[in-house]
C-alpha positions, -999 to 999 in steps of 0.1 A, spaced: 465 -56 -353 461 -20 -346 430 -6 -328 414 10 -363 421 -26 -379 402 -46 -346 373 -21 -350 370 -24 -386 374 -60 -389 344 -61 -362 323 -40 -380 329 -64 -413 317 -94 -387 282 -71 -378 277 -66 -414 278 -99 -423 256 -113 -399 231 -85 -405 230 -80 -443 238 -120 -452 221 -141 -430 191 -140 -449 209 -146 -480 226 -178 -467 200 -204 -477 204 -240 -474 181 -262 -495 152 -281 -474 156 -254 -440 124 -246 -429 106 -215 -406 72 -230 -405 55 -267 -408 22 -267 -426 -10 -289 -408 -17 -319 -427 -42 -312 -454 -77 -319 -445 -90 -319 -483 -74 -345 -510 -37 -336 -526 -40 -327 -562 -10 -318 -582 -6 -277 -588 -1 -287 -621 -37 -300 -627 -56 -270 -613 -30 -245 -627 -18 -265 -660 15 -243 -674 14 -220 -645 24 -242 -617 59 -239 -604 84 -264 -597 108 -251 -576 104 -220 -555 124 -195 -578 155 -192 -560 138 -178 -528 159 -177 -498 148 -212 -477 162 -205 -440 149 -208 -400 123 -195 -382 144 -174 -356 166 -164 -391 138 -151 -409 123 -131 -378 158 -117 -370 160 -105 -410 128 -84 -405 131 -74 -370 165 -56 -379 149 -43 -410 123 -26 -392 152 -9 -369 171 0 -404 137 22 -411 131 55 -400 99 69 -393 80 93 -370 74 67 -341 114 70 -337 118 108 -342 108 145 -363 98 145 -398 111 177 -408 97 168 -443 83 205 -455 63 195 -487 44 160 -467 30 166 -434 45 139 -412 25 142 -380 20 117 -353 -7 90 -361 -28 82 -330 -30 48 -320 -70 52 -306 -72 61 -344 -57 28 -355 -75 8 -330 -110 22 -341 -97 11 -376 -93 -22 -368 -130 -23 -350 -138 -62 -369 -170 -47 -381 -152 -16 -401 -123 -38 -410 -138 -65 -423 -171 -45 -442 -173 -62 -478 -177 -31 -501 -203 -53 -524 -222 -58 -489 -258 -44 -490 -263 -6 -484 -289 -22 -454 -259 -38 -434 -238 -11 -438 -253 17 -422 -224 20 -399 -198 22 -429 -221 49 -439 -229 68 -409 -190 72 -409 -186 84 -445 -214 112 -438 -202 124 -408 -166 129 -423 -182 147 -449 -200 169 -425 -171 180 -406 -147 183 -437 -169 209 -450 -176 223 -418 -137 227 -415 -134 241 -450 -163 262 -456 -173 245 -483 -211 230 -500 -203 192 -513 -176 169 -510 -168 138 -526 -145 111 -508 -135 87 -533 -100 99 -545 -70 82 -534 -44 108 -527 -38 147 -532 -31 144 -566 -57 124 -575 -78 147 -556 -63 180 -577 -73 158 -608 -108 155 -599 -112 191 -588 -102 199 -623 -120 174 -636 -149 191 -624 -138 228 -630 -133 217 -667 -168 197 -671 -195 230 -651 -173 253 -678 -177 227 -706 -216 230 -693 -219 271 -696 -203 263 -735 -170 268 -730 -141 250 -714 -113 276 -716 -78 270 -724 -56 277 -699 -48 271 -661 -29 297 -643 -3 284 -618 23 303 -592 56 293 -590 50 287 -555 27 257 -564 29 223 -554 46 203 -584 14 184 -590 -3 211 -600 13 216 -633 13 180 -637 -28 177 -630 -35 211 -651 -18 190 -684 -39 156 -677 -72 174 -677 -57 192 -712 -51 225 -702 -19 244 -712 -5 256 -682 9 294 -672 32 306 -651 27 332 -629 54 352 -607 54 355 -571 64 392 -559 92 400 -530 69 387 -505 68 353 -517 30 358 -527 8 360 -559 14 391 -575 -17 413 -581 -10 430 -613 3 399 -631 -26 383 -622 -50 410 -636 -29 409 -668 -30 373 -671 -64 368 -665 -87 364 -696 -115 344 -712 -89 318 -719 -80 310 -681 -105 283 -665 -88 283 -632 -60 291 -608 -44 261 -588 -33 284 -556 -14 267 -525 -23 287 -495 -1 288 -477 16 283 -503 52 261 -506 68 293 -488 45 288 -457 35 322 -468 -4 329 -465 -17 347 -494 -27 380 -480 -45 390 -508 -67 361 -511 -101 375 -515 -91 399 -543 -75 370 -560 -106 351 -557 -127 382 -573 -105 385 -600 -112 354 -613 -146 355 -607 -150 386 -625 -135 367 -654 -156 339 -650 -125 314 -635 -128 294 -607 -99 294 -583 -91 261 -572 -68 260 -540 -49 232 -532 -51 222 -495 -23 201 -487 -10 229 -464 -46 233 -444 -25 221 -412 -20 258 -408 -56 269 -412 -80 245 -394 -101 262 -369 -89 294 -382 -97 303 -413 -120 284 -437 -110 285 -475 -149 288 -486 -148 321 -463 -123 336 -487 -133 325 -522 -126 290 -531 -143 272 -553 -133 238 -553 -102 220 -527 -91 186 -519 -76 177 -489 -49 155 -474 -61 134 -450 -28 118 -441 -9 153 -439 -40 173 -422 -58 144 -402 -33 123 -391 -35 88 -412 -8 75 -422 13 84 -446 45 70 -467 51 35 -479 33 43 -510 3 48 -492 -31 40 -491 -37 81 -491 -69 99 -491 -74 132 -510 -112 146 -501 -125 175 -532 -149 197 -514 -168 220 -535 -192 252 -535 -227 247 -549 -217 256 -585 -196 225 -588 -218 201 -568 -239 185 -599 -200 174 -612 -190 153 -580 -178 114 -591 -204 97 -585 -221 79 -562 -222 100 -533 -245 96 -501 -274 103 -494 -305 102 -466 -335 79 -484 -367 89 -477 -371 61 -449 -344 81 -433 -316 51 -438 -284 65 -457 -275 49 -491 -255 61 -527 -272 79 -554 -257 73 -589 -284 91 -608 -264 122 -615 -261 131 -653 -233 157 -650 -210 137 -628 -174 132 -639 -176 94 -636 -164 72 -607 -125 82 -598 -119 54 -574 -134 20 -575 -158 17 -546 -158 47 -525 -125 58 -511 -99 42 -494 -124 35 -465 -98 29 -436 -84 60 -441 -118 78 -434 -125 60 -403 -91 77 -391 -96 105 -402 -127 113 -384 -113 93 -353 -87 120 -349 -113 152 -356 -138 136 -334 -113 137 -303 -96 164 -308 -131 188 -316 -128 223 -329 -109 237 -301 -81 207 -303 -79 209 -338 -75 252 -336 -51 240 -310 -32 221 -329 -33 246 -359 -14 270 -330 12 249 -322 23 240 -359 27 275 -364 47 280 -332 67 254 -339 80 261 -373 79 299 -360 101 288 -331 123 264 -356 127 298 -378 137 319 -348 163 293 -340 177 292 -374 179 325 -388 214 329 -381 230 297 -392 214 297 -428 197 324 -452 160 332 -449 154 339 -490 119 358 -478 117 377 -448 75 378 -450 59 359 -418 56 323 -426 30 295 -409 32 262 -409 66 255 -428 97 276 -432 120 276 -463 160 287 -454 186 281 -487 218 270 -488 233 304 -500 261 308 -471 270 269 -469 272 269 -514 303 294 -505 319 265 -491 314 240 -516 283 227 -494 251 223 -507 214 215 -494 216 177 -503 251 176 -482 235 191 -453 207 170 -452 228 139 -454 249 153 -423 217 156 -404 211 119 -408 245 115 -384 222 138 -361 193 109 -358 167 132 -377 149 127 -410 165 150 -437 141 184 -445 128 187 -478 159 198 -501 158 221 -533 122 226 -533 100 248 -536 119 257 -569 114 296 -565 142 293 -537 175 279 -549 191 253 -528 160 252 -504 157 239 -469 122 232 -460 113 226 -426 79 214 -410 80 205 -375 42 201 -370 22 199 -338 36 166 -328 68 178 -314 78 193 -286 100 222 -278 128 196 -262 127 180 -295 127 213 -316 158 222 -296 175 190 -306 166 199 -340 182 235 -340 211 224 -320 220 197 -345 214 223 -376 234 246 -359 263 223 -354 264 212 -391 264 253 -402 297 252 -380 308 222 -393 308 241 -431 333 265 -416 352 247 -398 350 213 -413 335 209 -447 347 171 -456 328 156 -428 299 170 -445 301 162 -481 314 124 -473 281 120 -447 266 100 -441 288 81 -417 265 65 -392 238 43 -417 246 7 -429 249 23 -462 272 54 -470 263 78 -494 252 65 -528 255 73 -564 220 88 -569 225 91 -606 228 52 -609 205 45 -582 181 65 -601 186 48 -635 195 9 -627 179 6 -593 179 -25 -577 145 -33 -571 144 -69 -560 160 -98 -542 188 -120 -561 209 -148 -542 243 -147 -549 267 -162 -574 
């Protein structure tokens, strides 16, 4: 036996024991002995009838120390940004404070009953109100509602409410107008809420161009759904004269703040002529985010839109203790059951509260730097579609590598060999074959350099070595998969083997 075939076979021996040992059950093993029952033993099968089981469904029965070593080693499988950089472009993936998790977990916040009395939850309350305070502080803006779940389900109440104050002057209008810069929500929400949606060009800058707006503006258009920056990182220059065009229409501009990370302590979106914005609180504030969530998506509002907030929202009673008013006959409804993903808000102002306005301009700076710095680093490896100054976020293509048969997806794969988290690839859909890169404030300039160095050594790696690339990844437990079939039979659950 050769060197290759003792290597090889010894890698088949790791595999086994780390995909299979779960999967090797024997019938009666146990990880954990129940206490004897203190109450009398009924049979499942008179308090559930039909629906008690019999057997356990062909669930895996093995050890204690075999069950922890199965999710101990799939917690190592998992990336994430307590091992390294996000460069994820189009979600935020910043550092989540601990202090913030710890307040979280503070037994009177995590264990408040939303049914609980509006008497013993002052607290709860005090914490909601305050978020709202600084969340318009931070954006400019009159009213804010806290219930939706996520970004997107905050765009869909904003335009919830756009549609029901024009539905209130007579008229709901038609039409949203969207760039093709936009988030890919956007297009998504405008439909939902019944608007047609329309398209509308970005110039050579990368930014809203003027004269197709004024041409494309009517009576017809209720809103425009504008990301500033927008998916480019590009701030929209122009932003006031956009805002007054609408206006002059009667439109509302509704901006999309999923990118705010670049503007916080800056620049305040009510300044320049928003109307109505949501927020990310686990891209700009620092909760968590991935696994599906639980998200939080804030819509703050100017005055104009403030009768159509979801209801409840708080209020100071006239014995000066907080509490919900419901009594508000052009709401949109309730959007989330109870009144946000309350965990989520106790993070959020957690992280505002220690980092105050000039930590969080602070941190503003250094996301900027960093993708600035990222840019700098990479501008002669891979093509820079748009040469206009970018902010938070910086989108290369894969126009040089494509000449080698090597495309966005194959360099992100590579990077995985590298240790980071692959970059957004092919989006925004204005650039073909997109890289987008956000490094946020988390990281440092050691861990930028990693970054470049690594995308530096794949752009060689094209030239001089383009199979390594497209057969990447080498390093992970799984190579590269058929994403076609992955995508149409995935394998979603458990099943023991034949």
């Amino acid at each position: 036996m050769n060197g290759n075939e003792k290597i090889r076979k010894a890698t088949t021996h790791i595999s086994q024991n780390e995909v299979l040992i779960f999967e090797r059950s024997s019938a009666g093993k146990k990880a954990y002995m129940l206490p004897p029952l203190d109450v009398p033993d009924v049979d499942p099968a008179k308090l559930l009838g039909e629906l008690a089981r019999e057997d356990l469904g062909h669930m895996p029965e093995v050890s204690e120390i075999e069950i922890i070593r199965h999710y101990t080693r799939l917690s190592t499988w998992n990336y994430a940004v307590d091992h390294g950089m996000y460069p994820l472009g189009s979600c935020t993936m910043k550092y989540n404070a601990r202090v913030n998790e710890t307040v979280a977990r503070l037994p009177g916040l995590a264990e408040a009953h939303p049914y609980q009395p509006e008497r013993i939850s002052q607290g709860a309350l005090l914490i909601m109100k305050l978020l709202s305070e600084q969340l318009l502080e931070i954006t400019g803006m009159d009213a804010i509602t806290l219930q939706p779940a996520a970004g997107a389900h905050g765009e869909l109440t904003g335009i919830l409410m756009v549609r029901a104050c024009l539905e209130s002057r007579g008229n709901p209008r038609k039409k949203i107008l969207i760039p093709d810069s936009a988030h890919g929500t956007n297009p998504a929400t405008a439909a939902m809420v019944g608007y047609s949606v329309e398209n509308l060009k970005s110039n050579a800058a990368g930014m809203v161009d003027i004269p197709s707006l004024e041409a494309q503006v009517n009576e017809d258009v209720a809103a425009l759904m504008l990301t500033n920056p927008n998916t480019l990182g590009v701030f929209e220059r122009e932003i006031h004269k956009i805002a007054e065009i609408l206006h002059r229409k009667g439109a509302l501009l509704y901006m999309d703040g999923a990118n705010m990370n670049a503007l916080v302590g800056k620049v305040r979106p009510g300044d320049f002529g928003a109307d109505v914005m949501h927020l990310n609180l686990h891209k700009t504030f620092s909760t968590p985010h991935g696994g599906g969530g639980p998200g939080s998506g804030p819509v703050a509002c100017k005055k104009i839109l403030d009768p159509f907030l979801p209801a409840p929202v708080i209020v100071t009673k006239a014995d000066g203790t907080l509490g919900f008013e419901y009594n508000r006959p052009q709401s949109i409804g309730r959007v989330r059951m109870f009144y946000g993903n309350f965990g989520m808000h106790v993070r959020a102002l957690a992280y505002i509260m220690a980092n105050g306005p000039d930590g969080l301009r602070q941190t503003t700076e250094d996301a900027v730097l960093n993708a600035n710095y990222v840019r700098k680093g990479l501008e002669d490896a891979y093509e820079l579609p748009y040469k206009t100054p970018t902010m938070h976020e910086v989108v290369f293509s894969d126009r040089r590598q494509t000449a080698k048969g090597i495309k966005t997806g194959d360099i992100a794969k590579r990077l995985i060999d590298y240790g980071f988290h692959p970059y957004t690839v092919s989006f925004p859909l204005v650039v073909p074959g997109a890289l987008m890169i956000e490094p946020t404030e988390s990281e440092s300039k050691a861990s930028l350099d990693l970054f470049i160095e690594a995308m530096k050594d794949i752009a060689e790696e094209v030239e001089q070595n383009p199979e390594i690339i497209l057969e990447a990844p080498h390093n992970t437990r799984i190579s590269r998969l058929d994403e076609t079939t992955a995508a149409r039979k995935p394998i979603l659950r458990w099943k023991p083997q034949s």
